[in-house]
N, C-alpha and C positions, 0 to 999 in steps of 0.2 A: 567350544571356543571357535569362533569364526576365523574363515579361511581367507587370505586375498588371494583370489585369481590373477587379479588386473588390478594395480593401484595407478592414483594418478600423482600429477607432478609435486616434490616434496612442498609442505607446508613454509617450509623456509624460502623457497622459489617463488611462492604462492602471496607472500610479506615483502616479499621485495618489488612483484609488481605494485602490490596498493600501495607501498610507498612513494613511486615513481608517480603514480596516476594521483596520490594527496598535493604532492607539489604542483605538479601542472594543474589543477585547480584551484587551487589556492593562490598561484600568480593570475588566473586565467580574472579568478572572481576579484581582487585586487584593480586589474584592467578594465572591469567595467565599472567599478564601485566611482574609478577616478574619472572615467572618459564616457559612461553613459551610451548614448545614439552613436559617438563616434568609434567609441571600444567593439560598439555591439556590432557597426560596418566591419570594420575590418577584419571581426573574427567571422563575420559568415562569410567573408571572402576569401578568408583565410583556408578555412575547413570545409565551407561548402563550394565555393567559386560562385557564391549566389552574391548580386547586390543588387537590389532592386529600388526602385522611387523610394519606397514606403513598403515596412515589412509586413505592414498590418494590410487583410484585403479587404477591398470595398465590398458594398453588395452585390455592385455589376460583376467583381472579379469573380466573387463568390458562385453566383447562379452562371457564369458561362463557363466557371468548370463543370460545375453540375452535371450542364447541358452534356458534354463529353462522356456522361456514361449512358449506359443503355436500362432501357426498363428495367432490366431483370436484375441488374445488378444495383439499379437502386431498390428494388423492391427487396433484393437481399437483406442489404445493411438497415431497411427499414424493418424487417422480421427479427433479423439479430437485437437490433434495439428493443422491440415489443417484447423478445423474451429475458433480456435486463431491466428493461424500465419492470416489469412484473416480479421480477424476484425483488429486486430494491425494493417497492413501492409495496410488499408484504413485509420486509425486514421493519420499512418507513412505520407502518402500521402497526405493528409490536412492540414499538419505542412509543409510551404513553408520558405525557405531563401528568405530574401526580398531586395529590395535596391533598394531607391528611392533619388532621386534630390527634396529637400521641398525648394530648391530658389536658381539661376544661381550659379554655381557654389561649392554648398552643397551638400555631397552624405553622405546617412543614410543608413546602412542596419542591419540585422542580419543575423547568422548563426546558424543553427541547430546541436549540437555537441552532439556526442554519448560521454556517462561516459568513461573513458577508461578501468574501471576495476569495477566489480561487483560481491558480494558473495548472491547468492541466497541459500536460507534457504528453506529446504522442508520437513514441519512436518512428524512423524511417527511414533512416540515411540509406538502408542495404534495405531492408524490405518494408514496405509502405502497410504500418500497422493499423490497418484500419478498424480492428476490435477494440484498438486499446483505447480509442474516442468513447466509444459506445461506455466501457466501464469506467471513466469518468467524468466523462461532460454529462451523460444520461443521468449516470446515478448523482453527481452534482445538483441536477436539473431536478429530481422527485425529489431530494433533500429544500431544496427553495431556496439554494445559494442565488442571492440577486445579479452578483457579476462570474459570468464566468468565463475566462480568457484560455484560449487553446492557444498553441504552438505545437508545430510540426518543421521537420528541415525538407528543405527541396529535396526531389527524389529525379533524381536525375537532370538535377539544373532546374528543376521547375515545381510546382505546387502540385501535389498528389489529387488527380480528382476526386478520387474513391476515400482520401484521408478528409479532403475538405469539405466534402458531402456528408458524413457521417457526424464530423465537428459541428456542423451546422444543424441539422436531422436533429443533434441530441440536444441541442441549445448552449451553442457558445453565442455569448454576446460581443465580443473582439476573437476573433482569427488572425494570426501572427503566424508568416512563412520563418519560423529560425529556428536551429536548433543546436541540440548537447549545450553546454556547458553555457551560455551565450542565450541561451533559450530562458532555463532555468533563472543566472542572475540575471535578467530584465528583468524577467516576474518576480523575482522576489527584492531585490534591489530598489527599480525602475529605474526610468532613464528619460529623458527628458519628453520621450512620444509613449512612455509604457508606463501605467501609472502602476506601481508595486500593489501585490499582495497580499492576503493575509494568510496564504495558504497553497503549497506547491502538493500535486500528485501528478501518478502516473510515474511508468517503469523507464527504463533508460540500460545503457551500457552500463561499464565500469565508472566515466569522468561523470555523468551524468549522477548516477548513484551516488560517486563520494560529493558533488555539488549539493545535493539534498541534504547531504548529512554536516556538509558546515555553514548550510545556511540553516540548520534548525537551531531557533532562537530568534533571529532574526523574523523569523515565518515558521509556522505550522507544517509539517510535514507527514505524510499518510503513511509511509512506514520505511524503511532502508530496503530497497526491489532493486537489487541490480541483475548480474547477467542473469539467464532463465536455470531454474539447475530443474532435472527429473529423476525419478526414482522409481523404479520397475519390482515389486514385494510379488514373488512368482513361487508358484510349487505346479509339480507337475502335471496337475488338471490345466495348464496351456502348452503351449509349441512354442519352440526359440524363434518362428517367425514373429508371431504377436510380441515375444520379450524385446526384440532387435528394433524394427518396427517402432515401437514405441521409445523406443530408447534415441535410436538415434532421428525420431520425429521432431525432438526437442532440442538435440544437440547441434541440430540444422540455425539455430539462432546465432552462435556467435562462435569465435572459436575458445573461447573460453566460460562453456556451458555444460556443467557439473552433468555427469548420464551414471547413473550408478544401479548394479541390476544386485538385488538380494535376494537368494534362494536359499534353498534347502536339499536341494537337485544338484548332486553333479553333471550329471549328463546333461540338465537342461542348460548349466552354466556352459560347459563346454560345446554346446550344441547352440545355444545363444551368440559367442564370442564369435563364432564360424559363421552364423547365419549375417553377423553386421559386416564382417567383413565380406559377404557375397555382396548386400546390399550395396555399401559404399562404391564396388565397381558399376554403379548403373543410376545412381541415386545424385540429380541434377545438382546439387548442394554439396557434392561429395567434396569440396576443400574447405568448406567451414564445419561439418559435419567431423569430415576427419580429423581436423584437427583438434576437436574439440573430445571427441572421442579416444585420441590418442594421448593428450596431455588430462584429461580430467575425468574419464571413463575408470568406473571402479566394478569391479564383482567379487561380490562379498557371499562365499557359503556359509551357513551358520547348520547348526545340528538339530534343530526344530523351528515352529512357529514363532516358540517364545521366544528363543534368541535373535530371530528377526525383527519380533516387534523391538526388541529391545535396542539392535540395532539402526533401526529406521527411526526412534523417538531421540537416539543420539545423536544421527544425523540430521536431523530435522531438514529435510527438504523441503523446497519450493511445491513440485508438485511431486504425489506420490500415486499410481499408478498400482493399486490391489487385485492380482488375480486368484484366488485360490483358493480350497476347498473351504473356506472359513471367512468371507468378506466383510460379513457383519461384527465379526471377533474383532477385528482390526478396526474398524471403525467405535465398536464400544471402549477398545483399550487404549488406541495410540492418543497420545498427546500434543505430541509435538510433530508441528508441520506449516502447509501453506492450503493447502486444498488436496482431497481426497477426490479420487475417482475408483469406482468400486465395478469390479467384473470387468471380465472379459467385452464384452458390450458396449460399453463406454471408454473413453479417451481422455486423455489431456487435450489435443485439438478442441473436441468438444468444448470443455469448460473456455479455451485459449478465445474460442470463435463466434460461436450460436446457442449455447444451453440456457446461458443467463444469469450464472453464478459468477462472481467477479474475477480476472484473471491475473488483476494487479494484487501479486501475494509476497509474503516476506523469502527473504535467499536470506544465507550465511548464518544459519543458525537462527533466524530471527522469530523464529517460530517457534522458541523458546517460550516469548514473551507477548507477540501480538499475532492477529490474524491477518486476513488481507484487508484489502482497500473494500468499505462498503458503504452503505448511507450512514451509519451511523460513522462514517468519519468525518462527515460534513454536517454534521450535529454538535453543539455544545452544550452539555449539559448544566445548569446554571441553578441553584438551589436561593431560595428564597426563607422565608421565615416573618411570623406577625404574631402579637402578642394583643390580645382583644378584650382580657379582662384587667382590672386592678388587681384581684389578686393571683392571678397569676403570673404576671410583674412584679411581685411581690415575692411571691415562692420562687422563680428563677433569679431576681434579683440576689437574695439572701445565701442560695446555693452557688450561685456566681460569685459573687464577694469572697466565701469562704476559699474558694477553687482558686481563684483568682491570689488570692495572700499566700494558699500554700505555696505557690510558687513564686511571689515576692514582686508581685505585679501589683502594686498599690494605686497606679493612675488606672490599672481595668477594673482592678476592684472598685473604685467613685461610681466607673460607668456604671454599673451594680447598684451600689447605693444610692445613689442619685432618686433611682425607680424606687427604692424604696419608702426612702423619704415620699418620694412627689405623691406616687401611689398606693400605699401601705399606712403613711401615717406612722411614720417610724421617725421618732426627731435623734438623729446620729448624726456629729461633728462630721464634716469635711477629714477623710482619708482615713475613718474607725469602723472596721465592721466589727468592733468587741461585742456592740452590746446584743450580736444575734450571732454572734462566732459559734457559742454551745450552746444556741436554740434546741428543745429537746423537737424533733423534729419525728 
């Protein structure tokens, strides 16, 4: 039976923030649906103190941020790109159109259809996220979406060069300075300078996230990504540096950023717990860190591997973080999750930054049910169908009718019969498939 060392803030605490944060967007997204370009002014002035001519940047704006960074650091964000546009553009390649004959004269196939319009979202307000362009303007961009619209918020009163460099790098066709809640319903809404839509990605806060999730329907949506959460699965082949380290590497996002360590170790738990708290007195981030640490930081001992894994597939994290004498075990059993990083060796930074595997992944359970953001979210798969001979119009006709009656659908059933008559040679009244009802078939 597993142990809590450290729990975090009650689940009923935990329901009354997303309640507060549903309403405020929910008025927020009401506000632009009515007021459009004038809703969207006044809330970037409102939250960001930004109001500028035109949200959207030209190309001159565009290339003389550029200019403001230095080689090396564009040669960065162009290497991080090279190692996602590569991973996408192998995924791209494993997504085949198909079309097959399943009996003489029956052709089945599908095709793989890019979105045709995409608003990706790229946090910044507190720290200018410039990976989160790369995983989905780039992988957007090897998928063949034709429009794709980026947004970002000023980052300190102004347009992030290293954000607006990397949006461009990966191929946004509109660059828009606005963000949270404001950002979101233009794109998917629009507004009289922002043509809507047909598809919002990319991660965000708490208002951001629950915006995603009541404009889907509206628009397409990559998955529910709100704050970052991590999870540290340790035995004592590591050190409480590497657990702590890790833990609160992620925790540094927001202050309400799930850190939860699962061992098997007490001493390494106890020796973990001690090691974050050295950290936090010396660790530049140490007020979002902490607090995020202190309200949603969990350590969880369990009595073996197994009750960890079993643990870890319940909680299904965002990212999950495997040290331990058995990394490939974890990876054949666990199920439920966001992204896997495996050994001592590797990171969450890594996958967050430069590796190339996508870093926009499900939180709150959600990895229940889907994975992260990847090219195949900007795919639609689209099924076709054709029928080439008479008699095989004939043999589906006749099984269709029947199918069709058992369930009391007499106008599908015609569509059926129709084919038979036309192409079979079957002379059957309008609305009777009796006389092939008990075809010995």
């Amino acid at each position: 039976m597993q142990e809590y060392l450290k729990r975090s803030k009650p689940e009923a605490e935990r329901a009354a923030d997303d309640a507060k944060v549903r309403s405020i967007v929910e008025n927020t997204l009401d506000e632009i649906k009515i007021g459009g370009d004038r809703a969207i002014r006044a809330l970037s002035e409102k939250f960001d103190g930004y109001r500028p001519e035109n949200f959207r940047l030209s190309e001159v704006e565009i290339e003389s941020l550029i200019e403001q960074l230095s080689a090396r650091e564009i040669a960065d964000i162009k290497f991080a790109q090279e190692q996602v546009r590569k991973f996408a553009q192998a995924q791209r390649d494993s997504m085949l159109d198909i079309e097959v004959e399943t009996m003489p004269g029956v052709i089945l196939g599908h095709k793989n259809i890019p979105v045709q319009s995409v608003g990706c979202y790229v946090p910044g307000g507190k720290f200018p996220m410039v990976a989160s362009a790369h995983m989905s303007v780039a992988t957007a961009a090897v998928a063949g979406v034709p429009r794709i619209i980026a947004s970002t918020p000023p980052f300190n009163g102004r347009p992030n060069p290293a954000v607006i460099a990397a949006m461009h790098f990966g191929g946004a066709h509109e660059i828009y300075v606005l963000g949270g809640i404001q950002a979101v319903g233009a794109m998917a809404l629009g507004t009289e300078t922002i043509e809507a839509v047909h598809m919002l990605v990319g991660p965000g806060n708490a208002f951001v996230a629950e915006a995603k999730r009541q404009l889907f329907g509206k628009v397409g949506i990559d998955l529910f990504a709100g704050p970052t959460e991590t999870m540290v699965i340790a035995d004592e082949t590591v050190d409480a540096e590497l657990c702590a380290t890790d833990l609160l590497g992620q925790a540094e996002h927001g202050y309400n950023s799930p850190a939860v360590l699962v061992t098997n170790s007490r001493k390494l738990a106890t020796e973990t717990m001690a090691e974050i708290e050295r950290l936090l007195k010396i660790l530049p981030t140490r007020d979002t860190a902490e607090a995020s640490w202190r309200d949603y930081g969990e350590v969880i001992l369990c009595e073996d591997h197994n009750e960890m894994l079993s643990v870890a597939d319940e909680i299904a994290s965002e990212h999950v973080q495997v040290m331990t004498d058995r990394d490939d075990w974890f990876l054949e059993h666990m199920t439920c999750y966001g992204a896997l990083f495996l050994g001592a060796r590797t990171n969450v930074s890594n996958g967050d930054k430069v590796i190339g595997t996508n870093h926009t992944l499900p939180t709150k359970k959600a990895g229940r049910y889907t994975g992260g953001l990847w090219v195949g979210k900007f795919l639609k798969t689209h099924s076709y169908q054709k029928i080439t001979t008479d008699e095989a119009a004939t043999l589906i006709g006749e099984y269709g009718s029947r199918l069709c009656m058992l369930e009391g659908f007499a106008g599908h059933a015609e569509q059926c019969n129709l084919r038979v008559r036309r192409y079979g040679g079957v002379n059957i009244p309008y609305g009777d498939s009796a006389p092939y009802r008990d075809r010995d078939l």
